[in-house]
C-alpha positions in Angstrom: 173.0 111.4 36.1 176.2 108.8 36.5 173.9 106.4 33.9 173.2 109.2 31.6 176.9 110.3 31.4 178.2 106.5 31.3 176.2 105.6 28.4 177.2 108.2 26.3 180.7 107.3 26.6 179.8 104.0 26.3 178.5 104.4 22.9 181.8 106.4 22.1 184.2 104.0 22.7 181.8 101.5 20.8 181.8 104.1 18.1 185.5 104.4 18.0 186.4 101.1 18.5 185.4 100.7 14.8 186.8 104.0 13.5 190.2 104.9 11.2 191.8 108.5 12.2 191.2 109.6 8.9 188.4 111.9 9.7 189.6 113.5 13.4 188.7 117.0 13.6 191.3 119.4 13.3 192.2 122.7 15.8 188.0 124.6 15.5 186.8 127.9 16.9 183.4 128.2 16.9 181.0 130.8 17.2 177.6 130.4 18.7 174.3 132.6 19.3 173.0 130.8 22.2 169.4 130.8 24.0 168.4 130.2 28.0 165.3 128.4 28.6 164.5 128.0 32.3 160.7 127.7 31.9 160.6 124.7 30.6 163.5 122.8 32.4 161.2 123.6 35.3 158.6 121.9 34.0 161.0 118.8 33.3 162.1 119.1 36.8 158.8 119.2 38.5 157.5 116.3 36.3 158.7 115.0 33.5 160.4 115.3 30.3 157.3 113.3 28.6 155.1 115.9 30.2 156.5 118.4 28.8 155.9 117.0 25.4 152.3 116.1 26.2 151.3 119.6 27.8 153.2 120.9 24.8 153.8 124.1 27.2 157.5 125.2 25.7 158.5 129.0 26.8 158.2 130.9 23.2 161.3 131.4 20.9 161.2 135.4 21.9 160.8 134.9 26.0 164.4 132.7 26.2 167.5 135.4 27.0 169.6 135.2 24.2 173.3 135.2 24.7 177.0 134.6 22.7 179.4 132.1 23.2 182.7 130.8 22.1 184.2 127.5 21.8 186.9 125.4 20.9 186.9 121.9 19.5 189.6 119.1 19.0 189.1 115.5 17.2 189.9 113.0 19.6 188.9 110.4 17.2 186.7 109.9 14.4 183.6 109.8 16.1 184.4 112.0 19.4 185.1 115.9 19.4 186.2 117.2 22.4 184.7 120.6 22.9 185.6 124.0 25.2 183.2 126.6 25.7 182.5 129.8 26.9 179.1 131.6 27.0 177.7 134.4 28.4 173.7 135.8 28.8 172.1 138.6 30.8 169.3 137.0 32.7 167.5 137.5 35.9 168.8 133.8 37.1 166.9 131.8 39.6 168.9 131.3 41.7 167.8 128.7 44.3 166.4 129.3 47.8 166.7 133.0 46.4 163.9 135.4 45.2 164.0 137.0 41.4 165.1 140.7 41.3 163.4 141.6 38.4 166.6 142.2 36.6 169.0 141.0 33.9 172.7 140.0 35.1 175.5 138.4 33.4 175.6 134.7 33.7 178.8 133.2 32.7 178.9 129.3 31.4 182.4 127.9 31.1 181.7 123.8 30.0 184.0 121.1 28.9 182.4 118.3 27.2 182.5 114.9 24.6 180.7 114.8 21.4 180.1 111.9 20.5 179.3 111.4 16.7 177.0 109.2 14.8 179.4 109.7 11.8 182.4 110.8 10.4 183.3 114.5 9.6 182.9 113.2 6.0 179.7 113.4 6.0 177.7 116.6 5.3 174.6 115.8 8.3 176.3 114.4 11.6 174.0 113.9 14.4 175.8 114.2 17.8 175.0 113.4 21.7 176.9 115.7 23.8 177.7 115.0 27.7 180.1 116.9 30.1 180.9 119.3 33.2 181.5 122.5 33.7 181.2 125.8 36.0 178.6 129.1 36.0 179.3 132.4 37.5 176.3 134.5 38.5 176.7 137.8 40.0 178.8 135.8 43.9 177.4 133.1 43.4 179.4 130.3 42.2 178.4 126.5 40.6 178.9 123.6 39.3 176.8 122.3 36.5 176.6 119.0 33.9 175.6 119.2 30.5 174.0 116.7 28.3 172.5 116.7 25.1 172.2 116.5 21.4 172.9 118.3 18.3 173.9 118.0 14.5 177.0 119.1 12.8 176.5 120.5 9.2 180.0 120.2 7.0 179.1 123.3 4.9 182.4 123.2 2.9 186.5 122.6 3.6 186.3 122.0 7.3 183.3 124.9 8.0 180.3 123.6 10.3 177.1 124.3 11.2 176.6 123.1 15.1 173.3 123.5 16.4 172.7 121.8 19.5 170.1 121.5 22.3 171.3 120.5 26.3 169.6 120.5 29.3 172.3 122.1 32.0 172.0 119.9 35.6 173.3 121.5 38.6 175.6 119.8 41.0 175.9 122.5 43.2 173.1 123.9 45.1 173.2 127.3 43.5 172.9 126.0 40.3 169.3 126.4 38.5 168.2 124.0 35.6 168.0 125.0 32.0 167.5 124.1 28.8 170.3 125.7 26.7 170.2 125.9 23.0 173.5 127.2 20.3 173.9 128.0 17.1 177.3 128.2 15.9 179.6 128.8 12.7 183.1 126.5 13.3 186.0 127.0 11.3 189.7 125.3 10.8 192.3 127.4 12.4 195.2 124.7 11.7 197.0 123.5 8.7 193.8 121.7 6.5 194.6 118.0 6.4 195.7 116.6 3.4 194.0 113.4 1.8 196.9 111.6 0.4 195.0 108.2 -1.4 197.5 105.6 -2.4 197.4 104.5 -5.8 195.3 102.1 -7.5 196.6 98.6 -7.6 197.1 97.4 -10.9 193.8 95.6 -12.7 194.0 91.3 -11.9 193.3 89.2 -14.8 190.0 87.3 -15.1 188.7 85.3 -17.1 186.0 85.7 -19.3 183.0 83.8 -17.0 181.4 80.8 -19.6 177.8 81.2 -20.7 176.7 78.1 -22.6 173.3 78.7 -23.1 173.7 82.5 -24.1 171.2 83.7 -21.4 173.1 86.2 -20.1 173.7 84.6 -17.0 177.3 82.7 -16.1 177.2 79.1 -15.7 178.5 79.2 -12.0 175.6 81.1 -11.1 173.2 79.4 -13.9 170.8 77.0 -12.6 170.2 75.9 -15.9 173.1 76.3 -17.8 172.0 74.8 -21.4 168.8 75.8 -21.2 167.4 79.7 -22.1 166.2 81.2 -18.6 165.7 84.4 -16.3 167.7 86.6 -14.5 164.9 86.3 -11.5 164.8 82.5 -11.8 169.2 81.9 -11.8 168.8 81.0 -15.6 166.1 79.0 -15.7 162.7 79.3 -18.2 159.4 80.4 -16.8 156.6 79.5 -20.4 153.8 81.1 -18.2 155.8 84.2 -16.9 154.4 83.6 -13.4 158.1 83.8 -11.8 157.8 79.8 -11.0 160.6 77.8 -13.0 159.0 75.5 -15.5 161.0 72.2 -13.7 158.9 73.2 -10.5 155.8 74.8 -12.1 152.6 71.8 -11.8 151.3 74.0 -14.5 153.7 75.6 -16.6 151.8 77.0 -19.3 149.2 79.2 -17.3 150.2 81.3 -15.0 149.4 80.7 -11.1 150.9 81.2 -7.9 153.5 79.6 -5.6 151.3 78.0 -3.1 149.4 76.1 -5.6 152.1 74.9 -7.2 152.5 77.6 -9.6 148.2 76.6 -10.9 145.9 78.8 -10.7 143.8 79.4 -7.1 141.3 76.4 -8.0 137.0 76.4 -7.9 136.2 73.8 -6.2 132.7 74.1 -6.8 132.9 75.5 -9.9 130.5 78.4 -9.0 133.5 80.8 -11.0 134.2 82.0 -7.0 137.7 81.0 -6.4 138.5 79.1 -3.1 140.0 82.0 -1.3 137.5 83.8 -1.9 134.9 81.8 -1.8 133.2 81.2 2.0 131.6 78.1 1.1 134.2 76.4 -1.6 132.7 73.0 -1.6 128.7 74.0 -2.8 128.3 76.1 -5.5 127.1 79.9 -4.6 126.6 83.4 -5.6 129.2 86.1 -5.3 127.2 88.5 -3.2 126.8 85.7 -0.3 130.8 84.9 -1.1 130.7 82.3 -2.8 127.7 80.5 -0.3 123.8 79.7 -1.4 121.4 82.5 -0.7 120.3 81.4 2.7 117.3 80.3 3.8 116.8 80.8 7.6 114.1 79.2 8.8 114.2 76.3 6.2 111.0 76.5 4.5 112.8 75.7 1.1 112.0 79.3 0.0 115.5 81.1 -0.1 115.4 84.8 1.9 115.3 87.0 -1.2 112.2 85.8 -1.7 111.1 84.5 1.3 109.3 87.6 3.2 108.9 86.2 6.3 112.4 84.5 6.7 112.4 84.0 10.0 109.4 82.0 10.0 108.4 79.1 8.2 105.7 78.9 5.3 105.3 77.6 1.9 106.4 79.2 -1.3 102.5 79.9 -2.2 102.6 82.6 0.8 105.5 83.7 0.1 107.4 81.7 2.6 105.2 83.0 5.2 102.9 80.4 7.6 99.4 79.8 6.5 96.9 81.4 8.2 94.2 79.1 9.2 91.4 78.4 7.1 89.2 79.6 10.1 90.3 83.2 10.7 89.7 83.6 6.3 86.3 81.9 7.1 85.2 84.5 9.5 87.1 87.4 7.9 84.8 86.1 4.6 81.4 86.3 6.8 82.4 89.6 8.6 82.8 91.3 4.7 79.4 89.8 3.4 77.4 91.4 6.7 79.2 94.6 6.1 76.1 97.8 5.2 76.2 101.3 4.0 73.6 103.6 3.7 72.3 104.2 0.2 74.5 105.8 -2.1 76.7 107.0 0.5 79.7 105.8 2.7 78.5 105.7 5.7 78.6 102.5 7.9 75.0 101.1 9.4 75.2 99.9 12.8 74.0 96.2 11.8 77.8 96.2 10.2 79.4 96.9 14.0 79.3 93.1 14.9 80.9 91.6 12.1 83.5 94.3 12.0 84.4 94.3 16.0 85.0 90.2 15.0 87.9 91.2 12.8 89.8 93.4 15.2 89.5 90.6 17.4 91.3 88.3 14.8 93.6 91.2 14.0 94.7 91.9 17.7 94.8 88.1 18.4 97.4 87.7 15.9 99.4 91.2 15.2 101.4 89.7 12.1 98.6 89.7 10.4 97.0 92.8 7.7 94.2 93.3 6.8 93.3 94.3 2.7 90.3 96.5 2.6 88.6 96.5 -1.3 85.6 98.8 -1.9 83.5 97.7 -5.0 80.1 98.8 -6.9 77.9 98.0 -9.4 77.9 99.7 -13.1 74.8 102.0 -11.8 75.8 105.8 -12.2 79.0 107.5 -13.4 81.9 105.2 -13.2 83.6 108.1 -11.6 81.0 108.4 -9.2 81.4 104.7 -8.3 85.0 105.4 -8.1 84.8 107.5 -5.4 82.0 105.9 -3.9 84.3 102.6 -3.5 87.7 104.4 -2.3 85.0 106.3 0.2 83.7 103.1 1.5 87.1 101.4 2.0 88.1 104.2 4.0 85.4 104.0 6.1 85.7 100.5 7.2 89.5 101.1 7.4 88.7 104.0 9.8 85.8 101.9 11.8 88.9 99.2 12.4 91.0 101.9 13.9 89.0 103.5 16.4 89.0 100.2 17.7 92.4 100.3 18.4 94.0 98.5 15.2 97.3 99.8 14.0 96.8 101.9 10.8 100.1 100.3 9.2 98.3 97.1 9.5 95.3 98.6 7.0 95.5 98.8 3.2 92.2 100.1 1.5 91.4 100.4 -2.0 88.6 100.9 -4.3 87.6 99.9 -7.4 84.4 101.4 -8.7 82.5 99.4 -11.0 85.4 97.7 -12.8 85.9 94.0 -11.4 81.9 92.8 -11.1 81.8 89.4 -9.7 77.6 89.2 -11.0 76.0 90.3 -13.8 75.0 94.2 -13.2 72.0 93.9 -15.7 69.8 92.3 -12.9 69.2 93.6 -9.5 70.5 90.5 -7.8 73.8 90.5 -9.8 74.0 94.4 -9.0 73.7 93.6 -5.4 76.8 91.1 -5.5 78.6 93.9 -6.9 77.8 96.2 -4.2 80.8 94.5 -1.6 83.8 95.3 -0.1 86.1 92.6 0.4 88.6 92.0 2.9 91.9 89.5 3.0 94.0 88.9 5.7 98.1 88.3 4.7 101.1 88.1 7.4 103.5 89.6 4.7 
């Protein structure tokens, strides 16, 4: 409490060390409508002020006891009122030690206290901190209490404030309670209003006209470039590229640039129209949506990883940057399609094509980046519809033989294509026979 009080007389007298006694407050009687919160101060008391702004738990506006009080203020300064009050609310007080009654008594207030202000009365808003002591009378009992606080001073017009001010009431004495205590209060002038007497204006000196040789605008004591056309912004001297860098220390004074480069423009190394601060790789030419740097190609197979579709594994460009899949694996994927047999006209597998096919899910679960491409084909006998379905039909089949062996479905593709890419001629039986295939290919992208 002794810190609290110091330090607001400490910033007084720091206040009014700097002050003139043109502004001290004359004789005021104030008025005030005043407000008891014990609630909260309770909760300040118990814990913390910073609590109670963090629980946000203040008692309502219409649960405070309202009250009236009177007061009386003198400038003792500038910046510090002195101030005399008197208040008075009905409230059922706690009184320390003592039990509530249930009922509303009179609880007098009688404080003395500094207000120390941020300003002057001149000013029409004047924050305050107020500090001081002071006695309470509630029904016998009998205390001593210490006020501190803040509040703001409105000048409404000739010498009539608005004082609204917010204080949280310590006791000193053990009968005391803590509060919070809020006012709101009309002061008037009840002297003689001062009277602002300003001396009169000393008489105009003589100057001389400043000298401007260059016509610029801009006086030659405070012209860098006095006989030379220049800016305001630049103390009279020319900018040609309008960059706000003076031509005598511009590197490239007819296009506009910036400061750090010498007044140039922010330079492309590389030339790849990325500029170097933006540009992550200034010193080899790039593209703007890798900032400025090559499209990257991770695992270096010299195919870049836009195209590359296995990036993170190295292949040639002819697989799509992918690895190669060994010439074995296509060898036996080859056989297994030529020893693949359907019944007559119809989709259905023949158990002399089981062997070749249980060979490729072997491959495939040996190496699961691989996919299989399954491509039903006929020859030009029948209705080229007919053969259309006939093809899609056997495709599915073979696709559907893989997977009940345990191959992934999103690892099969089948197609068919009836009767229209013949690798024989369909007008002998041998060529027909050629025709009647499915083919299968084996990619890892």
């Amino acid at each position: 409490m002794k810190k609290i009080l110091l330090s607001f007389l400490t910033i007084g007298l720091l206040v009014n060390s700097y002050g003139q006694n043109d502004y001290k407050k004359s004789p005021t009687l104030a008025m005030h409508f005043v407000l008891n919160d014990f609630k909260s101060a309770a909760t300040v008391r118990a814990y913390s002020l910073a609590t109670l702004f963090k629980s946000n738990d203040w008692k309502k506006t219409y649960n405070m006891t309202a009250g009236l009080g009177v007061s009386y203020l003198q400038g003792l300064s500038n910046h510090i009122d002195f101030e005399g009050g008197l208040s008075g609310s009905f409230v059922d007080y706690p009184v320390p030690g003592k039990t509530l009654t249930g009922t509303n008594e009179l609880l007098l207030e009688a404080v003395g206290q500094a207000n120390v202000k941020l300003l002057t009365d001149k000013y029409v808003v004047n924050p305050y901190f107020s500090a001081g002591l002071g006695a309470s009378k509630y029904k016998g009992y009998y205390s001593a209490i210490a006020p501190v606080g803040f509040g703001l001073q409105v000048n409404l017009f000739d010498e009539t404030f608005l004082l609204i001010n917010s204080q949280y009431r310590i006791p000193i004495t053990e009968n005391a309670a803590y509060h919070l205590y809020y006012s709101f209060g009309i002061a008037g002038n009840v002297g003689k209003k001062k009277e602002v007497v300003l001396p009169p204006p000393p008489p105009p000196p003589v100057v001389e006209a400043p000298k401007d040789r260059d016509g610029d605008g801009i006086i030659d004591a405070e012209d860098k470039c006095p006989d030379v056309k220049g800016l305001a912004s630049l103390q009279g001297c020319p900018d040609r590229d309008g960059d706000g860098i003076a031509d005598a220390e511009d590197k490239c004074p007819d296009v506009a640039g910036l400061a750090k480069y010498g007044g140039c423009p922010i330079p492309d190394t590389d030339k790849d129209g990325i500029n170097d601060e933006q540009d992550k790789c200034p010193t080899v030419k790039g593209v703007a949506r890798y900032q400025g740097c090559p499209v990257p190609d991770t695992d270096k197979d010299g195919v870049n990883d836009e195209e590359d579709k296995c990036p993170n594994e190295a292949g040639p460009a002819s697989n799509y940057g992918c690895p190669v899949i060994a010439q074995a694996v296509i060898d036996k994927i080859n056989y297994a399609a030529k020893n693949i047999f359907f019944a007559t006209g119809s989709a259905k597998l023949l158990p002399k094509s089981f062997k070749s096919l249980n060979e490729v899910v072997k491959i495939l679960n040996d190496d699961k980046t691989l996919k299989l491409d399954i491509d039903g084909h006929t020859d030009s006998q029948g209705k080229p519809d007919k053969n259309q379905t006939l093809s899609e039909n056997r495709a599915k089949a073979v696709k559907t033989y893989l997977m009940s062996k345990g191959v992934d479905e999103s690892r099969l593709f089948a197609a068919g294509h009836g009767q229209d890419q013949p690798v024989a001629d369909n007008k002998t039986a041998a060529g027909r026979a050629k025709n009647r295939r499915v083919e299968m290919k084996a990619r890892n992208y």
